[in-house]
N, C-alpha and C positions, 0 to 999 in steps of 0.2 A: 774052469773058473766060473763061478757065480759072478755076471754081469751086473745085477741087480746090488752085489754089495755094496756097501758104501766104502767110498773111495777118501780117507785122510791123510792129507798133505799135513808134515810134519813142518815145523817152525821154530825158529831158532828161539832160545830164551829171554832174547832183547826183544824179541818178535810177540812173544806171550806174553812180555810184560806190560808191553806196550797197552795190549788190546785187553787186558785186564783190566789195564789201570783207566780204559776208557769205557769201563763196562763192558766189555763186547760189543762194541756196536762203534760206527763212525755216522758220525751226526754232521751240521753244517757247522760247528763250532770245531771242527776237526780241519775242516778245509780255512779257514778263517785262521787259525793255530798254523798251520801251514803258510798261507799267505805272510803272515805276521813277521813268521822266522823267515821266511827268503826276505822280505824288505828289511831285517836287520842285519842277515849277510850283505845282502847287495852294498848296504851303508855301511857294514865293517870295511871289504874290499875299497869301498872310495873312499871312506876318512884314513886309512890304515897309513899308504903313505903319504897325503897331505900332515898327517899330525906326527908322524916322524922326521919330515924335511925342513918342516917350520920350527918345530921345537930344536929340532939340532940348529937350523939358523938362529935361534934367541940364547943357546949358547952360544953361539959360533963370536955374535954380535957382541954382549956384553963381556967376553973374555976376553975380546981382542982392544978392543975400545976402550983407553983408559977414562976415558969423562963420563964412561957409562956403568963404571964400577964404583958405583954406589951399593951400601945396605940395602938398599929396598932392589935395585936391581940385581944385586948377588941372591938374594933370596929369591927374584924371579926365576934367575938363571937354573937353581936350584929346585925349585915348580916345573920349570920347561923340560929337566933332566928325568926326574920321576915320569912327567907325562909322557916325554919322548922314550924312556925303556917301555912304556905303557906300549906306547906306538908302535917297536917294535918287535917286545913278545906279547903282551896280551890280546893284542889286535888278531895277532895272526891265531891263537890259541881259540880266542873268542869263535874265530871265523871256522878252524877246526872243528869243536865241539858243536856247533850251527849246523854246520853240512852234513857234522852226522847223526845229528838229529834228524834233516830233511831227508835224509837216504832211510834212516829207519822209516819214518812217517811216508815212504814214498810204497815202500813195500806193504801196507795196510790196505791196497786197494783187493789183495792178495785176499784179506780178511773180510770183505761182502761175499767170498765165496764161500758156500755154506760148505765144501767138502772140508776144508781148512781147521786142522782138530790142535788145540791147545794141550788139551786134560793130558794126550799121550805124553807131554813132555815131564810131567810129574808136580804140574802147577794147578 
């Protein structure tokens, strides 16, 4: 074997697209992109079930309570409902699609390595 060849590590197509779509190159606004998303996970994970548990108590409250079954608060209860399914699928979906963003973006350090060859994947 020829030492001297060059050695390209192949990557997965989320991987290519990635480092396409960043030019080739990771800059300091890549690490910053990063930081940004883990403090939006980090704050999906703590809102996720505080806004599930409240909003199920603002139903819990106004349907049990007849002096607080008013129009304006039937319509809140019905705000709290929407937010509370929010709370507890979109929160967790949100926090899903975040992580896997940050596991892609985590494997780019992968990509300062110059043996690290894209073109073979057919991109």
């Amino acid at each position: 074997m020829n030492s001297s060849a060059p050695f390209h590590k192949e990557l997965t197509p989320s991987e290519c697209d990635f480092y396409i779509i960043l030019g080739g190159r990771l800059d300091q606004s890549t690490t910053e992109v990063y930081a940004v998303l883990l403090f939006m996970a980090i704050m999906a994970i703590i809102t996720c079930p505080i806004t599930t548990v409240l909003n199920a108590l603002a139903m819990f409250v106004v349907g049990t309570k007849p002096r607080l079954q008013t129009e304006s608060n039937v319509v809140f209860a019905c705000l709290a409902t929407t937010d509370g399914i929010m709370g507890a699928i979109g929160h967790p979906l949100f926090i899903v699609q975040i992580t896997s963003i940050l596991d892609i973006m985590s494997f780019k350090v992968v990509i300062l390595n110059p043996e690290v060859n894209c073109l073979s994947n057919g991109k």
